[in-house]
Phi, psi and omega in degrees: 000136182272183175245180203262340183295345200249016154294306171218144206261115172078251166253284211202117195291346168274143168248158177322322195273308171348301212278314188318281194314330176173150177293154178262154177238174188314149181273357181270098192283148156210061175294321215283004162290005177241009142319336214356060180286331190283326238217178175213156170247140194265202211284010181238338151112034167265117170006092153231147195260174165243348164212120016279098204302167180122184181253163189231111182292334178314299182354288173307319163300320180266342158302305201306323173301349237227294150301318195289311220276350171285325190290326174284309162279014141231015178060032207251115153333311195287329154321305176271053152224328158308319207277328191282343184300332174264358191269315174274003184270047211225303207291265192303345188242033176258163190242135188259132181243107198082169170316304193244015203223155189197135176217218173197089153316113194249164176248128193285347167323322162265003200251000167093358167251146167339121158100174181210179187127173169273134181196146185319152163189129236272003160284343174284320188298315184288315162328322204272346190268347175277348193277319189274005165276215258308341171257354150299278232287307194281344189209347182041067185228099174338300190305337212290301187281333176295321176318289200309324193281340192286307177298350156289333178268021137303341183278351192282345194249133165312153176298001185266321203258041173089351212252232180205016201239164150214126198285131188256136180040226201270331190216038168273156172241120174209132190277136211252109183296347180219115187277075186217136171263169324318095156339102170311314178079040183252120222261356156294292164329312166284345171272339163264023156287289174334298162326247166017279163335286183331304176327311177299311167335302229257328183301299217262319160090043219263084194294316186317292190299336172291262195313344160255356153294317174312314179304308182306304180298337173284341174285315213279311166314332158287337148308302210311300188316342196263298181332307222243095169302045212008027174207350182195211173199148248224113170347286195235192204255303199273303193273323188070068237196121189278142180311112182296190209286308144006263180330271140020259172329296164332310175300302201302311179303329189263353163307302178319289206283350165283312174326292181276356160297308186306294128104047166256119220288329181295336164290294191298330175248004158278322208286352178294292194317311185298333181271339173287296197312314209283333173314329192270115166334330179278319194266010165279294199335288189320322171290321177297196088156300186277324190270345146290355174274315207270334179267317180300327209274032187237315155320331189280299207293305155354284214300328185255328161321315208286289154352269188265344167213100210269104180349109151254176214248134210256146179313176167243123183246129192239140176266146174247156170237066128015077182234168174286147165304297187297339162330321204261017206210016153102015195299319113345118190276011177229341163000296162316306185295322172264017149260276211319293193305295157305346163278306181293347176305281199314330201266303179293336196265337173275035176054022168053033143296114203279148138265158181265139162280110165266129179241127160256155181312000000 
């Protein structure tokens, strides 16, 4: 097992000279996105789905990862121009959350977490910052980067303060594909976050971010073992909901590829294990066996809500909110900022019936 200083070898194994020598392309293959069976492209030649509709910024990012990584293996003009075309709507569509922090809010209604609405997420973030290190680097064009420094200190900020992190133990970190509590854990987000970091990293030579990458690879080492039910591995943290196979393969890669950045010997050998799992006949059986216990018993339980407890039309009830004077007045330095964040929670889960706030002495 490794330790955490044997996490990351010096700082951050890309260097400034790596970069020198040619742009790197994604370690993610996601060519088959340029089929665009899922999407359709409008007049500019941008993504758009048609259910759920609207763009979808992962969506754009990973087309756009998707063309650069074609434009480094033919040199086809037309590829590195496809690729800018999503690098500038990233550009034009990021949302300034504050002076310095900026992102592209998605939406989570479909995504199996709890609640519906918009909110950050640190797998869109980490993409965006790897398509706009790549679209600096191609064109040395400022905004690229002023766009990118700005979607990093998202990673820097808690989900109450606007950010995409949650904090694990006394100095752990973990970045949240869906920036919401109750916080999920889901761990294909956080590794493409990291990518994403790295990119910045490796670009900028950023010691914060080198130091918040460290933080980040010692939580997931810590972690990584709570994922893996011993025969397959399990999405998140909070539902434990096993990957389908898809999935699964996506993890075991971006697992290969922090193993090798990182060049944490512990990565590199769950991620071996996890290719064993998915080759064996017992532990495929075993995932078909629990995912179909898990879709009948998710079909009963409809079934019987749908039954005996049936929707009804909720009163109009306004929730109060009950806090101390000192809370609001900084015993904390982000202390303000996590009523606020939890107070628009509460204000969006009511349809934006408002509640009222009472402070108490």
């Amino acid at each position: 097992m490794c330790t955490q200083p044997d996490l990351v070898k010096g700082k951050i194994p890309w260097t400034n000279a790596e970069h020198i020598r040619g742009p790197l392309p994604y370690p993610i293959d996601l060519s088959t996105l340029l089929s665009r069976s899922q999407f359709t492209l409008d007049g500019a030649g941008v993504p758009y789905h048609i259910n759920p509709k609207g763009y979808h910024p992962t969506s754009i990012a990973h087309y756009a990862l998707a063309h650069w990584n074609e434009y480094l293996l033919t040199a086809t003009e037309n590829h590195g121009e496809e690729f800018l075309t999503q690098a500038k709507w990233l550009v034009e569509h990021e949302v300034r959350l504050g002076s310095e922090a900026g992102g592209w809010p998605i939406s989570f209604s479909h995504l199996g977490v709890q609640g519906k609405g918009l909110a950050l997420s640190a797998l869109m973030q980490g993409n965006a910052l790897s398509v706009l290190v790549r679209a600096y680097q191609l064109t040395r064009k400022e905004v690229f980067l002023e766009v990118a420094r700005r979607a990093v200190c998202t990673f820097e900020l808690d989900i109450l303060d606007g950010g995409v992190s949650t904090p694990i133990g006394e100095n752990g970190t973990f970045f949240e594909e869906i920036a919401v509590y109750p916080a999920t854990h889901a761990l294909s987000g956080f590794m493409f976050a990291l990518i994403g970091l790295y990119d910045y990293a490796a670009l900028t030579s950023d010691t914060r971010i080198e130091e918040l990458i460290q933080r980040g690879l010692v939580t997931m080492h810590l972690l990584l073992d709570e994922f893996d039910v011993g025969f397959w591995i399990c999405t998140d943290l909070l539902h434990r909901e096993l990957a389908s196979p898809m999935h699964f393969a996506l993890q075991t890669t971006l697992l290969d590829v922090l193993a090798s950045y990182s060049g944490c010997e512990h990565f590199s050998r769950l991620a071996s294990r996890w290719k064993c799992y998915r080759c064996q006949h017992l532990s495929r059986l075993r995932y078909q066996i629990n995912h179909a216990y898990a879709s009948l018993n998710r079909a009963i339980s409809h079934r019987m809500q749908t039954m005996f407890f049936p929707r009804v039309q909720t009163s109009q009830c306004h929730p109060w909110i009950f806090c101390h004077r000192w809370y609001m007045c900084g015993r904390s330095r982000h202390s303000s900022n996590h009523l606020r964040y939890m107070a628009n929670g509460i204000f969006n889960a009511q349809d934006r019936r408002w509640c009222r706030q009472v402070y108490l002495p």
